[in-house]
C-alpha positions in Angstrom: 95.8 112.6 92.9 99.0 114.1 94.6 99.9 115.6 91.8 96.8 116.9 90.7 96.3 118.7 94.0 100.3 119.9 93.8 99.9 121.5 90.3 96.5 122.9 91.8 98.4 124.5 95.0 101.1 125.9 92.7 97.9 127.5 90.2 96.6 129.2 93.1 99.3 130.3 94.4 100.8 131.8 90.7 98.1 133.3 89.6 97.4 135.4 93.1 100.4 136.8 93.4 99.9 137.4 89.5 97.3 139.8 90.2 98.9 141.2 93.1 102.3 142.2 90.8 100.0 143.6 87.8 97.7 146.0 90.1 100.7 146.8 92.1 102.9 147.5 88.9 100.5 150.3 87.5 100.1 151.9 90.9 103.9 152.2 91.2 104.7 152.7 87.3 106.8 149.7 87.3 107.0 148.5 84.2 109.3 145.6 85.6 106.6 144.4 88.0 103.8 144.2 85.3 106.2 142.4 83.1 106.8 139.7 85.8 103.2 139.8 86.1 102.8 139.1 82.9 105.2 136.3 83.1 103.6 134.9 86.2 100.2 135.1 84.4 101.0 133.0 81.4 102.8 130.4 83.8 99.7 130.1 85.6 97.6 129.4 82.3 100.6 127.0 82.1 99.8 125.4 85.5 96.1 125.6 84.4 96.9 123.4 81.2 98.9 120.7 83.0 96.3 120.2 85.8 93.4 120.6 83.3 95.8 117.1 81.3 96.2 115.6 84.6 93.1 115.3 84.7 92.1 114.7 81.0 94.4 111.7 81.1 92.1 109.9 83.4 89.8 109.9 81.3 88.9 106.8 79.1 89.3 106.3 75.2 86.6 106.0 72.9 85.6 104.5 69.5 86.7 108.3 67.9 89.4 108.6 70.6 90.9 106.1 71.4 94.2 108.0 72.5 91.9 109.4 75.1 92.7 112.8 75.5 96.5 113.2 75.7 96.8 115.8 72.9 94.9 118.4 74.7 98.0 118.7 76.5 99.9 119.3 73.2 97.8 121.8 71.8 97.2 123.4 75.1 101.1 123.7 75.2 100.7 125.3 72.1 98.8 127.8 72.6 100.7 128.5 75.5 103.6 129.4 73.7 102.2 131.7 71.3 100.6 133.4 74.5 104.3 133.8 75.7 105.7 135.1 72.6 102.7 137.7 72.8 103.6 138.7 76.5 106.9 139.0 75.7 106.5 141.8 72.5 104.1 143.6 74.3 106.7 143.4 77.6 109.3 144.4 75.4 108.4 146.9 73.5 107.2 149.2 76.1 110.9 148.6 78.0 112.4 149.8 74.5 109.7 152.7 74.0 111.1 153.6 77.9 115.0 153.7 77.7 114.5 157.1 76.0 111.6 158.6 78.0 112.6 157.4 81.7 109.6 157.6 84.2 109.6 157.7 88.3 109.3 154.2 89.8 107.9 154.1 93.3 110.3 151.4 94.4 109.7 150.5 98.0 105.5 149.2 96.7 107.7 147.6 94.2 110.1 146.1 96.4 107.3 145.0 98.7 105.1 143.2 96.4 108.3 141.7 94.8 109.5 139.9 97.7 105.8 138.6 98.7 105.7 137.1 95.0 109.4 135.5 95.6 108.0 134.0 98.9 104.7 132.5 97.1 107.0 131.4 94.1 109.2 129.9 96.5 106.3 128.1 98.4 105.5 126.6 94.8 108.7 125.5 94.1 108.5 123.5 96.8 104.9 122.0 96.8 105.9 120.7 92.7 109.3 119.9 93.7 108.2 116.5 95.9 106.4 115.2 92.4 109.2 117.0 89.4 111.2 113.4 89.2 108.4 111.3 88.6 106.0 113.2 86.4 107.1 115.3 83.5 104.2 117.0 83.1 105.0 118.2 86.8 108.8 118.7 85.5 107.4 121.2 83.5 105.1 123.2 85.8 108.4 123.1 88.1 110.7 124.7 85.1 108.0 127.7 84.9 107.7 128.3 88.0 111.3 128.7 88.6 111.2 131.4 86.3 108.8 133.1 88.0 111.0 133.2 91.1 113.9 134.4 88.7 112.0 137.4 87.4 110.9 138.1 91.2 114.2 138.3 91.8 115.3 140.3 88.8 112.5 143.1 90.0 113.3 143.1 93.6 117.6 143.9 92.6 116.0 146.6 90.4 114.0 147.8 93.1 116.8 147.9 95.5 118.9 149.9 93.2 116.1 152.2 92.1 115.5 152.9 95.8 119.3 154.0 96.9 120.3 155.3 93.5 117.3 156.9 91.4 118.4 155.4 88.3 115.2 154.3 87.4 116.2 152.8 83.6 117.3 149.6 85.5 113.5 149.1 86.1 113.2 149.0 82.0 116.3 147.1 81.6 115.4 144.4 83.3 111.8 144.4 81.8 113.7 143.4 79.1 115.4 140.8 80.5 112.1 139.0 81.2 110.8 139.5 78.3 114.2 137.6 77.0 113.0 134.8 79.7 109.9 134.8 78.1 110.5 134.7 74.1 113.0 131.9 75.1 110.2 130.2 77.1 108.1 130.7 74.6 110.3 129.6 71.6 111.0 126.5 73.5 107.5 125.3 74.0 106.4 126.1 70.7 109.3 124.0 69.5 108.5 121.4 71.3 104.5 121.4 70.7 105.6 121.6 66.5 108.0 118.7 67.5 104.9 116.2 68.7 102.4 117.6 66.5 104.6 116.7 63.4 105.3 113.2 64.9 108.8 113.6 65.3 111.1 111.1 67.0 111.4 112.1 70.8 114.9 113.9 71.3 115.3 111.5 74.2 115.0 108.9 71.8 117.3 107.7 69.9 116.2 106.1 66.6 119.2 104.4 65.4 119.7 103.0 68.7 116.3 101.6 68.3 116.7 99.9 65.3 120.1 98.5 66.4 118.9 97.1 69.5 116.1 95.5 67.5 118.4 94.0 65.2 120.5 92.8 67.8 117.6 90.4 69.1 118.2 86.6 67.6 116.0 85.9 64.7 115.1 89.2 63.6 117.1 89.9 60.0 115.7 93.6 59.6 113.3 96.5 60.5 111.3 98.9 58.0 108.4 100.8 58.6 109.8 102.2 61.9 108.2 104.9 63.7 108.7 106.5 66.8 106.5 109.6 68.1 105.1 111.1 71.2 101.2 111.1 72.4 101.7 114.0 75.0 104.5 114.2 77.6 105.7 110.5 78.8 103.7 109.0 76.1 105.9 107.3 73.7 104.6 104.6 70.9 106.9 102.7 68.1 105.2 101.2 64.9 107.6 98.6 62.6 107.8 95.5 60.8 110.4 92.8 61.8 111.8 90.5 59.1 111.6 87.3 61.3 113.7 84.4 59.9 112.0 80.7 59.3 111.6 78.2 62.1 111.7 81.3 65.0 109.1 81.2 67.6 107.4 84.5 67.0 105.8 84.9 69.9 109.3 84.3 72.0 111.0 87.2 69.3 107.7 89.6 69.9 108.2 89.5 73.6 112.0 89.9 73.4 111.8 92.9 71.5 108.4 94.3 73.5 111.1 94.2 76.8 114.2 95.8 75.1 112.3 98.5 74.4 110.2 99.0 77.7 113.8 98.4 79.6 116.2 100.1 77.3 114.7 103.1 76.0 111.0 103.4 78.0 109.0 102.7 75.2 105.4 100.9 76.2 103.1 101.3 74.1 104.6 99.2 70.8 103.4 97.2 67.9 105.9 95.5 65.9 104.0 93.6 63.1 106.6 90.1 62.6 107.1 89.2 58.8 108.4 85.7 58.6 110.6 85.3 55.0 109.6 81.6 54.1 112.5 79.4 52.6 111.5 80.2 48.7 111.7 84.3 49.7 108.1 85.1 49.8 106.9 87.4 53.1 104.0 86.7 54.8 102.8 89.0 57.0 101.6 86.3 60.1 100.6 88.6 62.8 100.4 91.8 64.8 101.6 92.2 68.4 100.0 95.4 70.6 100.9 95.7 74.0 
């Protein structure tokens, strides 16, 4: 629940002072402050999708789902980034279209309504940053919202230099710079939400590693059939078979293996199915272990 009501504080919060930039970047013709906006917008559908999971993940299986819910964060995610990547062409072309054709930037409403977003990014930063460590799906409403607070702070410099200098091309310059920020935001999630969809190995995970620590176990003599992919954020499950030699007590190799992997590498959610090679060869599959 403390969590839930951080990332809620932190939505709020975002997507306010979202509305505040965008308004007050057409009145002033900052281009810089919409583009923040922008950034600030898509974070906050960002914050929406990671409370929205938080509180899908509460939520029980079923017969048809019986991984719950945990993928709406995933495809959520997804979404997400193709939003960014959106946000970020539309940012940047207009910066480009205004290198050429400079306009006059009213740069003290800019610098005003900069600085009140850096305060209420700040105020975020700090209501996620007591949950970031233990929740991942936090972690990554606190990464987003530190780039808000880095694009406030990009638009305030420009601002300040628009204000004693006139050079008002800074203000497009470092539109473009978010707009960077976000296509590398972007890029990343959209990596990442590929990555999970496509049932890759974690890259936290090493598989090899795995296999080797498995092997390592007395009275396992080989693993096939491994698998290692991610539910949604913190939600890691392995599949294999274990070639268990004769004479072994299963059970005692099952919960060996169950530990090394919970302890090792944080994997909980595992079912090794144990094939025991009788004395003339033959495999018999004997049992499967979920836990």
């Amino acid at each position: 629940m403390p969590s839930r009501w951080a990332l809620g504080a932190a939505l709020v919060c975002t997507l306010a002072i979202a509305v505040v930039e965008f308004v007050g970047g057409i009145l002033a013709n900052s281009l810089a402050l919409q583009g923040d906006a922008g950034h600030m917008l898509s974070d906050a559908a960002a914050l929406g999708v990671s409370f929205l999971a938080a509180w899908l993940a509460t939520r029980p299986m079923t017969a048809r789902r019986t991984f719950g819910f945990h993928r709406a964060e995933v495809l959520a995610a997804l979404l997400n980034s193709l939003f960014l990547l959106g946000i970020a062409g539309w940012v940047g072309s207009r910066a480009i279209g205004r290198l050429g054709h400079p306009v006059e930037v009213s740069a003290v409403p800019v610098l005003i309504i900069a600085i009140i977003g850096l305060v209420v990014n700040l105020v975020a930063l700090k209501i996620l940053g007591h949950h970031q460590h233990s929740n991942l799906n936090i972690r990554g409403a606190f990464l987003h919202v530190l780039g808000d607070t880095l694009g406030s702070a990009g638009v305030i410099a420009s601002a300040i230099v628009i204000y004693f200098t006139g050079w008002t091309t800074v203000d497009s310059l470092v539109s473009l710079g978010i707009a960077g920020l976000l296509v590398l935001s972007g890029a990343r999630l959209l990596r990442d939400s590929i990555s999970v969809l496509m049932l890759a190995t974690p890259a936290d995970v090493d598989g090899e590693a795995v296999r080797t620590g498995l092997l390592s176990l007395p009275g396992i003599r080989g693993i096939h059939d491994l698998h290692i992919w991610t539910v949604n954020s913190g939600f890691v499950s392995l599949s294999c078979h274990a070639d268990i030699e004769a004479n072994t007590p299963t059970d005692a190799i099952l919960k060996s293996a169950t530990q090394l992997l919970r302890d090792r590498f944080g994997i909980r959610h595992v079912t090794i199915q144990p094939e025991v090679t009788r004395a003339h060869g033959d495999a018999d599959s004997c049992q499967i272990l979920a836990t």
